[in-house]
PQR file with spaces between the fields and no chain letter, atoms N, CA, C, O and H, PARSE charges and radii, in Angstrom:
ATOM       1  N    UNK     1      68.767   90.122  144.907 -0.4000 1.5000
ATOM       2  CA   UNK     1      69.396   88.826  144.981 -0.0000 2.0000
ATOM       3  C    UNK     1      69.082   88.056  143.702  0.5500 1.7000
ATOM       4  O    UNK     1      67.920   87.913  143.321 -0.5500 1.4000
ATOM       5  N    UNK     2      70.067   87.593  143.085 -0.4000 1.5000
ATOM       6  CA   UNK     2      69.843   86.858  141.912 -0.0000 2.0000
ATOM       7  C    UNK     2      69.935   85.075  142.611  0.5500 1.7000
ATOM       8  O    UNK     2      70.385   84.641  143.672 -0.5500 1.4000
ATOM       9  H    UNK     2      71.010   87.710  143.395  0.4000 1.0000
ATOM      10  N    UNK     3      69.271   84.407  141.421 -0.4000 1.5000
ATOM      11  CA   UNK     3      69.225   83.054  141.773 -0.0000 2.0000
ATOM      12  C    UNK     3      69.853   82.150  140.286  0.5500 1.7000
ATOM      13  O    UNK     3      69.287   82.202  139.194 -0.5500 1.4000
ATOM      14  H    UNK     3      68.906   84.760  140.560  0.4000 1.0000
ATOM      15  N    UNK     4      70.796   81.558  140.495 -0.4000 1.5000
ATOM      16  CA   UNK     4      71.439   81.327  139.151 -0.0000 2.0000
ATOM      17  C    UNK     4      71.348   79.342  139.243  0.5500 1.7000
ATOM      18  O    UNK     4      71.443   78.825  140.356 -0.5500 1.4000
ATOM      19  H    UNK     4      71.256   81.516  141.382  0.4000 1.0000
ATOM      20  N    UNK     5      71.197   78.603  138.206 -0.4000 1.5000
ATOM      21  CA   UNK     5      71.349   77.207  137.891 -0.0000 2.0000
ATOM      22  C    UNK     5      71.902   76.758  136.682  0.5500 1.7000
ATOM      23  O    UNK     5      71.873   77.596  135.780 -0.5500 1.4000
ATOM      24  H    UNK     5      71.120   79.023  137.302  0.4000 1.0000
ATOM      25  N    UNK     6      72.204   76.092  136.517 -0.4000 1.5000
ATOM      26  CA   UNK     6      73.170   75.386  135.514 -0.0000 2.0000
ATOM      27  C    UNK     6      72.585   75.617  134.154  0.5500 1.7000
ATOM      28  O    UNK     6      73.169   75.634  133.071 -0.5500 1.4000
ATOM      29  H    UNK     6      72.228   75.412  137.249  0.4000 1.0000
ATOM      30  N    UNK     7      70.940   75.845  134.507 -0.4000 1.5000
ATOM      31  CA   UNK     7      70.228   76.259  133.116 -0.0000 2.0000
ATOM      32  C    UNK     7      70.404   77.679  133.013  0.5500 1.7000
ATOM      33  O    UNK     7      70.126   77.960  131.847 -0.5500 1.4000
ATOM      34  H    UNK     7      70.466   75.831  135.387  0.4000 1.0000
ATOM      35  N    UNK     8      70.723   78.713  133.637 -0.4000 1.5000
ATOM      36  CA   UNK     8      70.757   80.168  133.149 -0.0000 2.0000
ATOM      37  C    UNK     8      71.546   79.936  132.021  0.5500 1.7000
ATOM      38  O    UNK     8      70.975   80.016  130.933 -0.5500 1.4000
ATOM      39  H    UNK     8      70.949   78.485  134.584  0.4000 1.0000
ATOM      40  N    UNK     9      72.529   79.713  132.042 -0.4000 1.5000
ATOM      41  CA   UNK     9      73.666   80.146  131.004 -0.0000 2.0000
ATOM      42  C    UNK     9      73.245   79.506  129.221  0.5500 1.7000
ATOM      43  O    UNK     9      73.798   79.741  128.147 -0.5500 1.4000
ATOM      44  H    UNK     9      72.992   79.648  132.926  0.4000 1.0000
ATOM      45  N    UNK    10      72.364   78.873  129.477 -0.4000 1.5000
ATOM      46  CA   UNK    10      71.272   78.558  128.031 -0.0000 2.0000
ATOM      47  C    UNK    10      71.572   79.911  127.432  0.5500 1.7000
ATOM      48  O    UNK    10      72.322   79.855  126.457 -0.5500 1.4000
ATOM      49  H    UNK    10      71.914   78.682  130.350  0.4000 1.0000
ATOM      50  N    UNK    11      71.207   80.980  127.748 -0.4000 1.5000
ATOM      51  CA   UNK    11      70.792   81.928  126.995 -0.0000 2.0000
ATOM      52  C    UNK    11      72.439   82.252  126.413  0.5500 1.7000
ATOM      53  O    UNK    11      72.681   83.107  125.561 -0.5500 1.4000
ATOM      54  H    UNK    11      70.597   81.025  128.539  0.4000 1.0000
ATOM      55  N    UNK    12      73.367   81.472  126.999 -0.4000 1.5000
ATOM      56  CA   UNK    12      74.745   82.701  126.159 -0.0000 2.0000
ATOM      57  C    UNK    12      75.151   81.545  125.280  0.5500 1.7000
ATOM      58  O    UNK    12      75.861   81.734  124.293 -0.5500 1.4000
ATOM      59  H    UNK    12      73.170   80.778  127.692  0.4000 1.0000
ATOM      60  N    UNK    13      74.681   80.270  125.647 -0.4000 1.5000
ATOM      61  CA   UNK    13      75.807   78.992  124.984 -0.0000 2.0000
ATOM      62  C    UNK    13      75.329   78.144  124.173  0.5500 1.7000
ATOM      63  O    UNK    13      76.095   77.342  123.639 -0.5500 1.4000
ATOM      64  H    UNK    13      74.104   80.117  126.449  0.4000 1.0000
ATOM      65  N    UNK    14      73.906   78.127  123.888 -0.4000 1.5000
ATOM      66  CA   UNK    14      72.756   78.023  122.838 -0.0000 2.0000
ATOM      67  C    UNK    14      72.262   78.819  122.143  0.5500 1.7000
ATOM      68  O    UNK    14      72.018   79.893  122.694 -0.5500 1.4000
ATOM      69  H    UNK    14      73.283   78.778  124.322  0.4000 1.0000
ATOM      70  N    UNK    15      71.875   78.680  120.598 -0.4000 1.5000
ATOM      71  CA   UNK    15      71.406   79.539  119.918 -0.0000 2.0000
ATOM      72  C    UNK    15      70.383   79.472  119.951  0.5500 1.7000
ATOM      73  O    UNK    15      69.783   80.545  120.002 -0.5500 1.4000
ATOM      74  H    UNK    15      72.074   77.808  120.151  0.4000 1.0000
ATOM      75  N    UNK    16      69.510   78.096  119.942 -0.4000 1.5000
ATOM      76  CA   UNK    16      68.074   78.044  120.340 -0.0000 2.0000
ATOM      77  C    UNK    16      67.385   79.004  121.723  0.5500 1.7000
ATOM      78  O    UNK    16      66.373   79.688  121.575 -0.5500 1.4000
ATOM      79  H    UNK    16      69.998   77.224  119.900  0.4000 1.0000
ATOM      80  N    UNK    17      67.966   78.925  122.746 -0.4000 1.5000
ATOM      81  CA   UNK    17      67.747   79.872  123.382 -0.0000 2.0000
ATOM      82  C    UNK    17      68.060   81.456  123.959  0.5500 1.7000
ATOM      83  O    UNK    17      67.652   82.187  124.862 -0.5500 1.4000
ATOM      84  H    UNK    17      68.788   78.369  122.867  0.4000 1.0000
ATOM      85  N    UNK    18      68.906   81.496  123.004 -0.4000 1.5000
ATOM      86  CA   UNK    18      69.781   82.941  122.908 -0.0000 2.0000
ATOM      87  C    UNK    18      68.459   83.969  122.077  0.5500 1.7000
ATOM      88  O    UNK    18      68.187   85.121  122.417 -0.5500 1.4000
ATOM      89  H    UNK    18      69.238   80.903  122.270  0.4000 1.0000
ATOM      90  N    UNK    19      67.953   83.392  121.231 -0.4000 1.5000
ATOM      91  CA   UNK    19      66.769   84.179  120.444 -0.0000 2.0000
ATOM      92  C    UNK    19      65.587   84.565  121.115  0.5500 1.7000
ATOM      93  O    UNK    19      64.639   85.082  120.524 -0.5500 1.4000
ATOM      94  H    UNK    19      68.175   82.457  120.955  0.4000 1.0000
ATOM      95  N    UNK    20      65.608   84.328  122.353 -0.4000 1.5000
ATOM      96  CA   UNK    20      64.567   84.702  123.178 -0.0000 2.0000
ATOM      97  C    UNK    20      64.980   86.200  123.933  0.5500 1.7000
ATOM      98  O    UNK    20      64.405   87.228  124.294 -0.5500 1.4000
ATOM      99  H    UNK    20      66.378   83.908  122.834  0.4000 1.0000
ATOM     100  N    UNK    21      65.864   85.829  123.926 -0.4000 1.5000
ATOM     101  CA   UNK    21      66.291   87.587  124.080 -0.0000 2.0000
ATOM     102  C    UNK    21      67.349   88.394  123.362  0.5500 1.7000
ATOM     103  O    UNK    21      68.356   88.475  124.067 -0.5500 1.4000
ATOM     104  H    UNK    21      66.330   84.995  123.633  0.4000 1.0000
ATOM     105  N    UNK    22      67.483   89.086  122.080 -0.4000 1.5000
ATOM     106  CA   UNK    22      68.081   89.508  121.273 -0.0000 2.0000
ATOM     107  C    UNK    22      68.658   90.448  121.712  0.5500 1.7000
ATOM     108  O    UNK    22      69.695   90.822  121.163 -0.5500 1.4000
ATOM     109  H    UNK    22      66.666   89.021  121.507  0.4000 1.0000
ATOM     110  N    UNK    23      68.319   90.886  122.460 -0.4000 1.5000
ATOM     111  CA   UNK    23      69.131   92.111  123.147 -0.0000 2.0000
ATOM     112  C    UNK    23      71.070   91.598  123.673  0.5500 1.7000
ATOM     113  O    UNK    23      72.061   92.328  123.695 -0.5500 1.4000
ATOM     114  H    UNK    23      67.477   90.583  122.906  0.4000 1.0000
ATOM     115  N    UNK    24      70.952   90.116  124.016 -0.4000 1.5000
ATOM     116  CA   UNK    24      72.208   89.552  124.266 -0.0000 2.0000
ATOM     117  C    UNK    24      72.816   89.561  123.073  0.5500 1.7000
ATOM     118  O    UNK    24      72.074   89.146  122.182 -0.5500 1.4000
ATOM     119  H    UNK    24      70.148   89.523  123.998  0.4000 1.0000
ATOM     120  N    UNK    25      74.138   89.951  122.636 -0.4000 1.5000
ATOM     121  CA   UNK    25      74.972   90.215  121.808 -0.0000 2.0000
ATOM     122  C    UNK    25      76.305   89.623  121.931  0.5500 1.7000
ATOM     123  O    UNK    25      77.303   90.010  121.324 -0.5500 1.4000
ATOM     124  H    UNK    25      74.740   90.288  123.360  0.4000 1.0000
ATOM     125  N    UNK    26      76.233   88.459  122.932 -0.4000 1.5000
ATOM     126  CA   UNK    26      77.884   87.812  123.127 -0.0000 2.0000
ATOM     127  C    UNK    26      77.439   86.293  122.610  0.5500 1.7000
ATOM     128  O    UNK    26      76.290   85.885  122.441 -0.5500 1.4000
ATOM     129  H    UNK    26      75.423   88.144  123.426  0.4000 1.0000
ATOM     130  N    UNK    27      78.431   85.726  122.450 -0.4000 1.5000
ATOM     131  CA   UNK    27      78.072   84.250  123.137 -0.0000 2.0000
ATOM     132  C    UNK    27      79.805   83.873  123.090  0.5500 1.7000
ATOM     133  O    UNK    27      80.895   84.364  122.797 -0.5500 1.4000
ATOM     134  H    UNK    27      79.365   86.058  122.587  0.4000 1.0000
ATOM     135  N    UNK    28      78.974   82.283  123.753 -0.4000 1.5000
ATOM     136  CA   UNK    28      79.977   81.895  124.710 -0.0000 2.0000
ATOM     137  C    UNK    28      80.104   80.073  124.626  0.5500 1.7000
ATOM     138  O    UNK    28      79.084   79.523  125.040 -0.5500 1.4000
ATOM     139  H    UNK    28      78.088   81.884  123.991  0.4000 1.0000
ATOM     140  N    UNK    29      80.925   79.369  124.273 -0.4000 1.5000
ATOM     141  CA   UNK    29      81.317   78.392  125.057 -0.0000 2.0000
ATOM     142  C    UNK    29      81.276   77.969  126.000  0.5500 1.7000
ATOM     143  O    UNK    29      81.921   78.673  126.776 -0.5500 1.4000
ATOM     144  H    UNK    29      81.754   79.815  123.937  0.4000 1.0000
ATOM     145  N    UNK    30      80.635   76.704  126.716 -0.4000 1.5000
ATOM     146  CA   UNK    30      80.364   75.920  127.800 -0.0000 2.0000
ATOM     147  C    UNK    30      81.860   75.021  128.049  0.5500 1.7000
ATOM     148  O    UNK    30      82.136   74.057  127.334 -0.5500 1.4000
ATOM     149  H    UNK    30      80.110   76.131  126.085  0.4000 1.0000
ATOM     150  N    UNK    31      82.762   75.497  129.168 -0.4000 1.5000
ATOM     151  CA   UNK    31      83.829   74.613  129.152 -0.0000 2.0000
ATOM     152  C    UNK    31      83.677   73.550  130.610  0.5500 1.7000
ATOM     153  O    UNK    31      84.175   72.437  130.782 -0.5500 1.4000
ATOM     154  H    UNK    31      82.539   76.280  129.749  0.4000 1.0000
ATOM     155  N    UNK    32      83.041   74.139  131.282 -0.4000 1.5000
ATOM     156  CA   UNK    32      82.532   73.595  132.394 -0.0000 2.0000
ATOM     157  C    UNK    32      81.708   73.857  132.823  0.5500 1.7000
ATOM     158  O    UNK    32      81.328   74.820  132.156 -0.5500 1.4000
ATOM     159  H    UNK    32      82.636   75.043  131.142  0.4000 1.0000
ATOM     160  N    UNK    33      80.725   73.612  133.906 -0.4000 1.5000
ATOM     161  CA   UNK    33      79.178   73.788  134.611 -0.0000 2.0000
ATOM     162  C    UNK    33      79.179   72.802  135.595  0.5500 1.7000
ATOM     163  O    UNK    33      78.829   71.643  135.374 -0.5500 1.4000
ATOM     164  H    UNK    33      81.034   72.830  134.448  0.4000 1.0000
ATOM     165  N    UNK    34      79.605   73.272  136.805 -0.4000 1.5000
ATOM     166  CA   UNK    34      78.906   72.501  137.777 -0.0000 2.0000
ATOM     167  C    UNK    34      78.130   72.955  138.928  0.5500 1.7000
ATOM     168  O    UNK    34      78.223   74.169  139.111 -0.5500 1.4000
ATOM     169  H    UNK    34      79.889   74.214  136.985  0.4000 1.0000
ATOM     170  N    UNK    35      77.480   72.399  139.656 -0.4000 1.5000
ATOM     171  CA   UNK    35      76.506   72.808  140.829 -0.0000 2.0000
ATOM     172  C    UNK    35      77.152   72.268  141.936  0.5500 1.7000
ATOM     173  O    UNK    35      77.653   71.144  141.900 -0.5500 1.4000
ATOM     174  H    UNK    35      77.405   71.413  139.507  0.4000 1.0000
ATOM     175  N    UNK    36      77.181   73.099  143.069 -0.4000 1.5000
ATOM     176  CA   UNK    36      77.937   72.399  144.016 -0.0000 2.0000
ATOM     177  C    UNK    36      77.655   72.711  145.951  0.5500 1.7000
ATOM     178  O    UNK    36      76.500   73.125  146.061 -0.5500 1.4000
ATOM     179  H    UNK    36      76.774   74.012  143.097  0.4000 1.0000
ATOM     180  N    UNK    37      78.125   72.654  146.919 -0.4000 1.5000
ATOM     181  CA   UNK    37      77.187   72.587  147.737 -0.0000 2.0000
ATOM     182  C    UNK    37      78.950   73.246  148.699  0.5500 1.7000
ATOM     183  O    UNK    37      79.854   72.478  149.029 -0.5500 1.4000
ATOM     184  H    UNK    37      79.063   72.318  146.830  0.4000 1.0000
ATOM     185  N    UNK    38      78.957   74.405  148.874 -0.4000 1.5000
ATOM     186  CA   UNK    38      80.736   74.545  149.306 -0.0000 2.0000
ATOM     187  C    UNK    38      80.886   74.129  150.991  0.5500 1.7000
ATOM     188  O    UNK    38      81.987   74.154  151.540 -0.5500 1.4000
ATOM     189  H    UNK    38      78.222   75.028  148.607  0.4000 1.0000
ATOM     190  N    UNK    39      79.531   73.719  151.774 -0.4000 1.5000
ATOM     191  CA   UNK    39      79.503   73.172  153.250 -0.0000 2.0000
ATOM     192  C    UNK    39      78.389   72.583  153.450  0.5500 1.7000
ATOM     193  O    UNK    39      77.293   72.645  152.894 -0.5500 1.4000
ATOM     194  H    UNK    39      78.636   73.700  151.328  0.4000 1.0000
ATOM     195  N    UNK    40      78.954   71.787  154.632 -0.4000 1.5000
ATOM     196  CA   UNK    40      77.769   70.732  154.872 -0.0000 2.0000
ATOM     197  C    UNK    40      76.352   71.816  154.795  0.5500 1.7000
ATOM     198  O    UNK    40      75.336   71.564  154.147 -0.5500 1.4000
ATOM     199  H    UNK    40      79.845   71.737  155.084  0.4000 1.0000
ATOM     200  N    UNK    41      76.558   72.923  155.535 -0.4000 1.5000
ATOM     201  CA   UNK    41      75.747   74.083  156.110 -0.0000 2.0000
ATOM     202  C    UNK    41      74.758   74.511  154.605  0.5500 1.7000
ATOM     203  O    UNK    41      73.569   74.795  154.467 -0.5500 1.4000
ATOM     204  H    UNK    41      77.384   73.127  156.061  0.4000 1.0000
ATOM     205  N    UNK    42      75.497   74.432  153.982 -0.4000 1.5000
ATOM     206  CA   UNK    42      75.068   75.037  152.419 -0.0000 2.0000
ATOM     207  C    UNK    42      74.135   73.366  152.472  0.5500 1.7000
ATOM     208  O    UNK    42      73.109   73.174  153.124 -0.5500 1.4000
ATOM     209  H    UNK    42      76.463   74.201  154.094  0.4000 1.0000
ATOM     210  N    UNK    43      74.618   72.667  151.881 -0.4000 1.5000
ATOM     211  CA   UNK    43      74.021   71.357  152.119 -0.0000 2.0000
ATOM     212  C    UNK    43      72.617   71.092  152.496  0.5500 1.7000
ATOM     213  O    UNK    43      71.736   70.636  151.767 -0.5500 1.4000
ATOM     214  H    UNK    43      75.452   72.823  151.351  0.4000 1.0000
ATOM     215  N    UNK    44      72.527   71.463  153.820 -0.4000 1.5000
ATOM     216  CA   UNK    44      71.404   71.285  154.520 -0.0000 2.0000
ATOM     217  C    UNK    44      70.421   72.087  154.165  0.5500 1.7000
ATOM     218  O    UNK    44      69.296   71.632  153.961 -0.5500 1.4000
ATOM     219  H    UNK    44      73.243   71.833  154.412  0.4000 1.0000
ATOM     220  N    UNK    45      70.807   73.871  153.996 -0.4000 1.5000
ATOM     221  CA   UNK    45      69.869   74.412  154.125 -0.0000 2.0000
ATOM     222  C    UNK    45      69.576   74.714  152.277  0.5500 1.7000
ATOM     223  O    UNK    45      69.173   75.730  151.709 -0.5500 1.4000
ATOM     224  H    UNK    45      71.721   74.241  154.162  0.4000 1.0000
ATOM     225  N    UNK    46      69.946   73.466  151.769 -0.4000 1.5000
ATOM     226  CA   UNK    46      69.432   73.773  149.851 -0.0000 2.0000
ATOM     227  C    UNK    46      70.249   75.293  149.405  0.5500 1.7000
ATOM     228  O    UNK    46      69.823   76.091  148.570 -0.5500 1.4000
ATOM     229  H    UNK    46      70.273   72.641  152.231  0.4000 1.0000
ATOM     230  N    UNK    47      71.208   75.395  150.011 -0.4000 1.5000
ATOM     231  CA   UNK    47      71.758   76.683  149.226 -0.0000 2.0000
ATOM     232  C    UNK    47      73.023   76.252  148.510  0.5500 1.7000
ATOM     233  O    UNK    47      74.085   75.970  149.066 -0.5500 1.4000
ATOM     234  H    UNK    47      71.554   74.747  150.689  0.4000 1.0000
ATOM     235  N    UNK    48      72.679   76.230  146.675 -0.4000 1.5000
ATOM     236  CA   UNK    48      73.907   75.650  145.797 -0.0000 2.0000
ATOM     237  C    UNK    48      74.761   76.611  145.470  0.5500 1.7000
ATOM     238  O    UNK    48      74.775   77.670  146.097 -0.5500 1.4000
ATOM     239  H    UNK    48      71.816   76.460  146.223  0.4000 1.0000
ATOM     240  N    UNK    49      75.513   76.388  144.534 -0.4000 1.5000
ATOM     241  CA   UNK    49      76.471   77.439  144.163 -0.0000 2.0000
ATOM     242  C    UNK    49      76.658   76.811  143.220  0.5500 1.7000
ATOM     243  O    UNK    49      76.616   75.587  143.343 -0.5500 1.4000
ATOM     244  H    UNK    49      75.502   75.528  144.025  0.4000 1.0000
ATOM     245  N    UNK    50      76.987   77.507  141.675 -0.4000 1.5000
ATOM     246  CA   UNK    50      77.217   77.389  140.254 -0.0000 2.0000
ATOM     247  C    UNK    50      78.412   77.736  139.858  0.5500 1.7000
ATOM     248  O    UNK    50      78.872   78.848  140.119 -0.5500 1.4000
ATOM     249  H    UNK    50      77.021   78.501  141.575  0.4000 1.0000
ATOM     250  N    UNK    51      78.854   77.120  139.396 -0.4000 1.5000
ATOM     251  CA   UNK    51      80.530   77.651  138.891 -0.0000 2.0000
ATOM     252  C    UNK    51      80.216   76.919  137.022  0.5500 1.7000
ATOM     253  O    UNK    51      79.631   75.941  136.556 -0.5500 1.4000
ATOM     254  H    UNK    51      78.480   76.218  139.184  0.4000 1.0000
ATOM     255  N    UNK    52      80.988   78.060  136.488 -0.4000 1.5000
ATOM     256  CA   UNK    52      80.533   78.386  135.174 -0.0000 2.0000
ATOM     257  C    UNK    52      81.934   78.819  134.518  0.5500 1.7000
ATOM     258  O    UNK    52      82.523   79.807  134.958 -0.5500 1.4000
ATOM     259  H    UNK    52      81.463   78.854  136.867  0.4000 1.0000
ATOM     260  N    UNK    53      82.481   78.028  133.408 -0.4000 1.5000
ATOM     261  CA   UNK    53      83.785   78.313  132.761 -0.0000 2.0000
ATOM     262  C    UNK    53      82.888   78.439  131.369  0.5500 1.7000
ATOM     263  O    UNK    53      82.225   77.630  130.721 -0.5500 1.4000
ATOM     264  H    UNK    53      82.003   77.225  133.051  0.4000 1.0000
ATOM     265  N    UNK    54      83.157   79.690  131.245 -0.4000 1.5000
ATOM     266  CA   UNK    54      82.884   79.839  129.484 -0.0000 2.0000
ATOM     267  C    UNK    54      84.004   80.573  129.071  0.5500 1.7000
ATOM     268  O    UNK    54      84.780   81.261  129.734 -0.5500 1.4000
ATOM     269  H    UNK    54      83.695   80.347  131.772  0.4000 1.0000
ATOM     270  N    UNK    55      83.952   80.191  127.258 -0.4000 1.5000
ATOM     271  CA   UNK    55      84.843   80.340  127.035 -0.0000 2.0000
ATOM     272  C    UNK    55      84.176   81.505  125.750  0.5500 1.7000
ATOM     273  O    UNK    55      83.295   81.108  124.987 -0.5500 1.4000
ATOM     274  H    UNK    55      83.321   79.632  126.720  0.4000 1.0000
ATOM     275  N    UNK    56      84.860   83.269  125.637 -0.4000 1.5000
ATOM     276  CA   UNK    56      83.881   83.726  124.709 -0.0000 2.0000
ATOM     277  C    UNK    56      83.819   83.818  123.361  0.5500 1.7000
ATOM     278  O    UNK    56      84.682   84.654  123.091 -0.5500 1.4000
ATOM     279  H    UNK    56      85.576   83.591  126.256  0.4000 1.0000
ATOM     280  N    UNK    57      83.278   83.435  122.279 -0.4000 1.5000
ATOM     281  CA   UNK    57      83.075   83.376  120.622 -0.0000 2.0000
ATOM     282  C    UNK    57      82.906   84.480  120.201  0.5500 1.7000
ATOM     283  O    UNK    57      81.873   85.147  120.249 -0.5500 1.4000
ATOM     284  H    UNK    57      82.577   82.756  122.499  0.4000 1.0000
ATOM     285  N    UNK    58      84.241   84.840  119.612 -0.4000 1.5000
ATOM     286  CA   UNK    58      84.405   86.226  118.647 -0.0000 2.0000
ATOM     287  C    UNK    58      83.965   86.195  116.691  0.5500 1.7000
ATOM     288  O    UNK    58      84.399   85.266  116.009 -0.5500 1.4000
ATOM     289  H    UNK    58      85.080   84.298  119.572  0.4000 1.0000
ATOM     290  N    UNK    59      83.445   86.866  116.309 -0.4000 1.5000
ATOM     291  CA   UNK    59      83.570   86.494  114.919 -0.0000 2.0000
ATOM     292  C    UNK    59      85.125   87.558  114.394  0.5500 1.7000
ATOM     293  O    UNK    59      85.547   88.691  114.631 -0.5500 1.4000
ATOM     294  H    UNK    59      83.092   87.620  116.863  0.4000 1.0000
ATOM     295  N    UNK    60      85.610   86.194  113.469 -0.4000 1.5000
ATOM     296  CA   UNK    60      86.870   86.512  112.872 -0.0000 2.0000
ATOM     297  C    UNK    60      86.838   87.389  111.895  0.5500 1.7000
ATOM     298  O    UNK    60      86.701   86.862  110.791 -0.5500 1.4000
ATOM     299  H    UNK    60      85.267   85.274  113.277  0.4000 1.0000
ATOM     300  N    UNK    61      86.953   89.111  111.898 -0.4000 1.5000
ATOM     301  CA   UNK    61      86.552   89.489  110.864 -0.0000 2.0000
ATOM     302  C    UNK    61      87.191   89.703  109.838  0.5500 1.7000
ATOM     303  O    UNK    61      86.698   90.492  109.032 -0.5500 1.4000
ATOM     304  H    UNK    61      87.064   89.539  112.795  0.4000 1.0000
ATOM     305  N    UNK    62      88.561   89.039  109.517 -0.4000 1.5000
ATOM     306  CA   UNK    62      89.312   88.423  108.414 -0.0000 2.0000
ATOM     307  C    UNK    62      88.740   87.523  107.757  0.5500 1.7000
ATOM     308  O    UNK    62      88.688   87.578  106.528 -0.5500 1.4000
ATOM     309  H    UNK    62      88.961   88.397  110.171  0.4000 1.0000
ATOM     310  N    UNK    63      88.122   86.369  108.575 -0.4000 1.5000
ATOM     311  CA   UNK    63      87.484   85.232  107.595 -0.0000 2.0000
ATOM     312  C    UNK    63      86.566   85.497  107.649  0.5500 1.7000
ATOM     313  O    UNK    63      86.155   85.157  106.539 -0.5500 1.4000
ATOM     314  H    UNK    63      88.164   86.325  109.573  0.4000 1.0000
ATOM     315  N    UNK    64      85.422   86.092  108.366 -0.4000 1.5000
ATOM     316  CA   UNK    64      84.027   85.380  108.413 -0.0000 2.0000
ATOM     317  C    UNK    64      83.468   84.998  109.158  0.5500 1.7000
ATOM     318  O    UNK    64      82.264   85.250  109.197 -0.5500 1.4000
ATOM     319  H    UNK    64      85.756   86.368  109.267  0.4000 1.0000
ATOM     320  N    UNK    65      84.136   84.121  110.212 -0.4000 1.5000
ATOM     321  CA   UNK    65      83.888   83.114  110.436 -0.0000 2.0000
ATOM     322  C    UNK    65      83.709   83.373  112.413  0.5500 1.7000
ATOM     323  O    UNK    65      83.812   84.475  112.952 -0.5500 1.4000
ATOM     324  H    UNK    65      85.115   83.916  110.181  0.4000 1.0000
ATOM     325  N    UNK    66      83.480   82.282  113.026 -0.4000 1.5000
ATOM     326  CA   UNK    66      83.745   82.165  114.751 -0.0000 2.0000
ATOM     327  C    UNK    66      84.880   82.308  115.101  0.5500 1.7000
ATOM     328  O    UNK    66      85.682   81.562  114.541 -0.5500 1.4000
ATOM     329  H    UNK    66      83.396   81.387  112.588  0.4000 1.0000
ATOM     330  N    UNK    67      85.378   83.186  116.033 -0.4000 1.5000
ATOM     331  CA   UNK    67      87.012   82.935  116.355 -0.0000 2.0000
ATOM     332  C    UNK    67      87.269   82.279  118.000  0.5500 1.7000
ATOM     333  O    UNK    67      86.918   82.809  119.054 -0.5500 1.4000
ATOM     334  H    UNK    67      84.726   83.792  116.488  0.4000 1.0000
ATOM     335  N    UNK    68      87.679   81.534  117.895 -0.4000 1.5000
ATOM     336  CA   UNK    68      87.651   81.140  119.610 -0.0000 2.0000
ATOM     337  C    UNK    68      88.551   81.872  120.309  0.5500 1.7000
ATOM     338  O    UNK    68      89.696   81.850  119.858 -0.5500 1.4000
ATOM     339  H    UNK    68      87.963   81.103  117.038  0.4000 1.0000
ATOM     340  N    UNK    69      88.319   82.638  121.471 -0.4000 1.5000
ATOM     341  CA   UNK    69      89.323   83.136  122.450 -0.0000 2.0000
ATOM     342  C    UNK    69      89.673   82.492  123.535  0.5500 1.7000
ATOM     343  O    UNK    69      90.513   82.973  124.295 -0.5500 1.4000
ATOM     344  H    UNK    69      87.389   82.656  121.838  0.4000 1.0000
């Protein structure tokens, strides 16, 4: 069972924390992040749910440069 929060995704959408594990080789754009609760039931018993829109950063290898997809 994994346990995921609005802070996991540090590691794909920051560079400051992307260097803590080099082994990750993507990154990504933050287009949305929210935490959310999908029933009262969820609610009560502290069980959230994360919904996560990234968007992924290609390098352009014509320019150089970041390419957004």
């Amino acid at each position: 069972m994994a346990f995921y929060n609005e802070n996991s995704f540090w590691y794909f959408t920051d560079r400051d924390y992307a260097r803590f594990i080099p082994s990750i080789r993507c990154r990504f754009q933050l287009s949305r992040l929210v935490t959310y609760f999908p029933s009262d039931w969820h609610r009560a018993n502290q069980i959230s749910y994360v919904a996560a829109n990234l968007i992924a950063v290609k390098d352009d290898v014509r320019n150089g440069g970041p390419l957004r997809i």
